[in-house]
ChimeraX commands (.cxc) that place a marker at each C-alpha (Angstrom):
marker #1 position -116.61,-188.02,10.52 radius 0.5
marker #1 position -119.36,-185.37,10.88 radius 0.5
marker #1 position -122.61,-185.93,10.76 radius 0.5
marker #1 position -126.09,-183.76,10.83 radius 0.5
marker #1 position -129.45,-184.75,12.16 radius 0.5
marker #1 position -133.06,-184.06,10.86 radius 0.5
marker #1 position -135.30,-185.20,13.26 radius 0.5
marker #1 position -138.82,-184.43,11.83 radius 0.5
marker #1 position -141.23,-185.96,14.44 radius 0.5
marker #1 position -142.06,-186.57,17.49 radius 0.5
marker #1 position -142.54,-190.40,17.33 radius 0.5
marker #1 position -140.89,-193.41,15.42 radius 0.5
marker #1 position -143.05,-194.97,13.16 radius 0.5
marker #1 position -146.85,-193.98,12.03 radius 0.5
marker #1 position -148.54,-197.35,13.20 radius 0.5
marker #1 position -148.76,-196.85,16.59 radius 0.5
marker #1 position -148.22,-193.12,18.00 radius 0.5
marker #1 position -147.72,-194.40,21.89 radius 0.5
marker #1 position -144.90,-197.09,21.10 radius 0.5
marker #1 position -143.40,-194.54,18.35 radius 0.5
marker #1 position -143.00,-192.14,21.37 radius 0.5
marker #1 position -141.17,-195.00,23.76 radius 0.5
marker #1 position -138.87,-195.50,20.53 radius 0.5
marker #1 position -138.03,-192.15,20.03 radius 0.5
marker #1 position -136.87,-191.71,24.12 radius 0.5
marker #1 position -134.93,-194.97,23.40 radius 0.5
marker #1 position -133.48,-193.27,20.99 radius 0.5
marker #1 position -132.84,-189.84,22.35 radius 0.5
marker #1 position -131.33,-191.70,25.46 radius 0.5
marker #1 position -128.90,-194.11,23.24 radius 0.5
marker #1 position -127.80,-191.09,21.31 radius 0.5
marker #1 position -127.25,-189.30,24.56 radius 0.5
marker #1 position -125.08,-191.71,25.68 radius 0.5
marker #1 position -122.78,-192.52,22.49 radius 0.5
marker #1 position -119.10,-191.61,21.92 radius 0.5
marker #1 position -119.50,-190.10,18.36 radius 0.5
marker #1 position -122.41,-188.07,18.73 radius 0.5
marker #1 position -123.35,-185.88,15.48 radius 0.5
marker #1 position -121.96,-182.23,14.97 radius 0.5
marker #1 position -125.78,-180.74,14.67 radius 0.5
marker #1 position -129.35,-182.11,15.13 radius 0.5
marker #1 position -132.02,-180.14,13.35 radius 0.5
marker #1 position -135.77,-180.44,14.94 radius 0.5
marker #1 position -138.49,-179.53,12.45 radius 0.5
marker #1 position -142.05,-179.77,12.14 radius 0.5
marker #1 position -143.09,-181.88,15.16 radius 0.5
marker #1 position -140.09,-182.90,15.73 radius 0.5
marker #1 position -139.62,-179.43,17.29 radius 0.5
marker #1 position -141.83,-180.13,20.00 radius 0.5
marker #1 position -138.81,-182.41,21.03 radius 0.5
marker #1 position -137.49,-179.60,22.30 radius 0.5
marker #1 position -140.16,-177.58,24.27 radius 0.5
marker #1 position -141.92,-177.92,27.61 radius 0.5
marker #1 position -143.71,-181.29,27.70 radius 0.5
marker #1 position -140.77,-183.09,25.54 radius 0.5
marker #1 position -140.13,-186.63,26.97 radius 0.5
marker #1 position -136.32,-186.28,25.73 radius 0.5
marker #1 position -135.69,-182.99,26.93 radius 0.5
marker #1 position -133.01,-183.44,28.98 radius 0.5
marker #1 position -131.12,-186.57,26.62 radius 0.5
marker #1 position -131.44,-183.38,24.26 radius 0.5
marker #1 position -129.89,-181.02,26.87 radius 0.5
marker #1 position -126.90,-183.88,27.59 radius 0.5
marker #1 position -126.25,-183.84,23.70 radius 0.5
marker #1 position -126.04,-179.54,23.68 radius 0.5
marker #1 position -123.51,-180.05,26.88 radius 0.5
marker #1 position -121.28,-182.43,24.66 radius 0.5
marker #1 position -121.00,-179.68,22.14 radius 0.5
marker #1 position -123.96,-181.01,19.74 radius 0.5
marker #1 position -125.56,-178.15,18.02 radius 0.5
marker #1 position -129.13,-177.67,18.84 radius 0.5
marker #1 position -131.67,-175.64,16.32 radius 0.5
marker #1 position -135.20,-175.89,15.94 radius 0.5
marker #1 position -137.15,-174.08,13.13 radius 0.5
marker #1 position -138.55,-170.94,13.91 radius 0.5
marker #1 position -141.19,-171.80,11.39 radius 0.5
marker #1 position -142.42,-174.51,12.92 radius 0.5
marker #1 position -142.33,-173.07,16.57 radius 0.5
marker #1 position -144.53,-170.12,15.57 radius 0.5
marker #1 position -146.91,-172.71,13.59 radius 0.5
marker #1 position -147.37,-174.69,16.35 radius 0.5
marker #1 position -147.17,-172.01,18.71 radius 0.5
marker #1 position -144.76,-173.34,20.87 radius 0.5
marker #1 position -142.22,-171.02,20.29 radius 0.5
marker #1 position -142.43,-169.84,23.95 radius 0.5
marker #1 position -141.60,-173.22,25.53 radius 0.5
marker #1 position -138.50,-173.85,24.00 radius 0.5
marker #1 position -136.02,-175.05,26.73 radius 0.5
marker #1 position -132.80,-176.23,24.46 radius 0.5
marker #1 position -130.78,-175.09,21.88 radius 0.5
marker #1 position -131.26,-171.98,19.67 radius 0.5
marker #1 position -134.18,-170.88,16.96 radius 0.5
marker #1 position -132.85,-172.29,13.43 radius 0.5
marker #1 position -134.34,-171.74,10.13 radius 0.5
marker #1 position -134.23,-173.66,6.88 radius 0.5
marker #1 position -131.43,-171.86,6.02 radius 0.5
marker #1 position -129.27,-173.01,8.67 radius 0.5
marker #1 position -130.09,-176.83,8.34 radius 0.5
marker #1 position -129.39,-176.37,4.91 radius 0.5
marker #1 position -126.01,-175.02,5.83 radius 0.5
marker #1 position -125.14,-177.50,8.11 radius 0.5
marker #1 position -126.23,-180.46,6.39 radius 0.5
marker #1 position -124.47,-180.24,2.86 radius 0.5
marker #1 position -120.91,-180.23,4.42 radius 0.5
marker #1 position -121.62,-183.34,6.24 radius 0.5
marker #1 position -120.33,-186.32,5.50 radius 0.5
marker #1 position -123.44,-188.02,6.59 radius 0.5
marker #1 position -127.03,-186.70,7.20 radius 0.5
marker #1 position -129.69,-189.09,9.57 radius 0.5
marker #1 position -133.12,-188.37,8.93 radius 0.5
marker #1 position -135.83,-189.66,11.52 radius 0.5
marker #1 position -139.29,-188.40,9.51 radius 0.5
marker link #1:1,2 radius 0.2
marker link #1:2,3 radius 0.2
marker link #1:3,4 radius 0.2
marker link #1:4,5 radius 0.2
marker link #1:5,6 radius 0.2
marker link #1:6,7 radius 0.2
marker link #1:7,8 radius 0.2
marker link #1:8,9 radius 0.2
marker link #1:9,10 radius 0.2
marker link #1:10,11 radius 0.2
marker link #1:11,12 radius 0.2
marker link #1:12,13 radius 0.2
marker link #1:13,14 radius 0.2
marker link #1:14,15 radius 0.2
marker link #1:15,16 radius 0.2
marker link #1:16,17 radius 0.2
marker link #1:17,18 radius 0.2
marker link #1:18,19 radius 0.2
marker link #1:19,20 radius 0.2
marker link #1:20,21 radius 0.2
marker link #1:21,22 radius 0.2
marker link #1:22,23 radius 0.2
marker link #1:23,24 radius 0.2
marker link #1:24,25 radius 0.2
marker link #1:25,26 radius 0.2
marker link #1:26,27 radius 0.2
marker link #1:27,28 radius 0.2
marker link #1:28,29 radius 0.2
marker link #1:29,30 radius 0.2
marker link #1:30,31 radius 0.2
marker link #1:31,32 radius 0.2
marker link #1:32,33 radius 0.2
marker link #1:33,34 radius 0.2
marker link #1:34,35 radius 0.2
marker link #1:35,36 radius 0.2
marker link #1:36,37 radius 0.2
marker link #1:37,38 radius 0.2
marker link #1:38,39 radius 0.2
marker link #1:39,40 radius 0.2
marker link #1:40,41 radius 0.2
marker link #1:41,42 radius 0.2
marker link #1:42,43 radius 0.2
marker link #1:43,44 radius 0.2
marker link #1:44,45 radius 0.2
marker link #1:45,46 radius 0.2
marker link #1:46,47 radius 0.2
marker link #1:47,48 radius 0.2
marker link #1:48,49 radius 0.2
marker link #1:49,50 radius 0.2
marker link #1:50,51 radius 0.2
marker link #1:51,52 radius 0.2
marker link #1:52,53 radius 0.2
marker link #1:53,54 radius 0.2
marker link #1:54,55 radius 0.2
marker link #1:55,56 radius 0.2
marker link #1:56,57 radius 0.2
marker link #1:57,58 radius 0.2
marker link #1:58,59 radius 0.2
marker link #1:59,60 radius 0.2
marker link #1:60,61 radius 0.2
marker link #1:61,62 radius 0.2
marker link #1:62,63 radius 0.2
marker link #1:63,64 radius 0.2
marker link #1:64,65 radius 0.2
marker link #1:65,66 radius 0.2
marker link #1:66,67 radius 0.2
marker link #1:67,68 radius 0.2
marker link #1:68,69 radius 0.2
marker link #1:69,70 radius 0.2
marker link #1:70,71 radius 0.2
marker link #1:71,72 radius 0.2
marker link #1:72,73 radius 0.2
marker link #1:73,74 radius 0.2
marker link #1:74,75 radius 0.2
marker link #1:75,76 radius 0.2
marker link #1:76,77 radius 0.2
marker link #1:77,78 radius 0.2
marker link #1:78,79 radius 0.2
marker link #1:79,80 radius 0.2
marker link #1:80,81 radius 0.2
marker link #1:81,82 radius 0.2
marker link #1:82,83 radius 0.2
marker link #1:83,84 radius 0.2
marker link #1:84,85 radius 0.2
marker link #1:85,86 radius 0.2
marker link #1:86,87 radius 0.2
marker link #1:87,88 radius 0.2
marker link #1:88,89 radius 0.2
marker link #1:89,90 radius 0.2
marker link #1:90,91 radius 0.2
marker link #1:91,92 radius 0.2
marker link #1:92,93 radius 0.2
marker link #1:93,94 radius 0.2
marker link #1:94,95 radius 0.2
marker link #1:95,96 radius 0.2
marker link #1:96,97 radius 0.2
marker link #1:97,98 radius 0.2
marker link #1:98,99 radius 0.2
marker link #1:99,100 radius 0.2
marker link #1:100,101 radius 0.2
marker link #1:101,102 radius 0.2
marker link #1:102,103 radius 0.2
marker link #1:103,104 radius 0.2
marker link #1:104,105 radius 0.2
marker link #1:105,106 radius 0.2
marker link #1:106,107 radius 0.2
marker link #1:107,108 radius 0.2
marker link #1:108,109 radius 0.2
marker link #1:109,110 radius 0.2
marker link #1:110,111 radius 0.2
marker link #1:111,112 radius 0.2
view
């Protein structure tokens, strides 16, 4: 079954930024480690600082990219931030390419 991900921040849940962040490397780590890992993951707006310099996941995101996971962050979003020159995983992506990598999936996971 394929599957796409859109993961559009940096933390889990608004409440509380600091345990958001500890979810989200939970999560990064689990997803690391599962058999059926999705086709693509997507990284826009501060979820693209997931995969810069600084990124607490970075290398659960660089284990996914080894297994064959496609890695794209949004150019967009890199050059708003202006982090585009710490990007350490994956390729530059644009709304296009989510686009075209999300409708053909069966399912689509959304962490916003």
């Amino acid at each position: 079954m394929s599957k796409a991900m859109i993961i559009a921040t940096d933390s889990i849940g608004s409440n509380n930024y600091e345990l958001g962040t500890v979810l989200m490397t939970s999560f990064f780590m689990n997803l690391a480690e599962n058999p059926d890992p999705p086709c693509s993951i997507h990284f826009l707006n501060e979820g693209a600082r997931l995969t810069c310099e600084g990124s607490r996941v970075i290398d659960f995101i660089k284990r996914l990219e080894a297994r064959g996971v496609e890695i794209a962050t949004c150019q967009t979003c890199l050059e708003y931030l202006n982090i585009e020159e710490g990007l350490l995983v994956g390729n530059v992506g644009s709304m296009f390419g989510t686009v075209n990598a999300v409708l053909p999936a069966e399912n689509t996971i959304v962490i916003a």
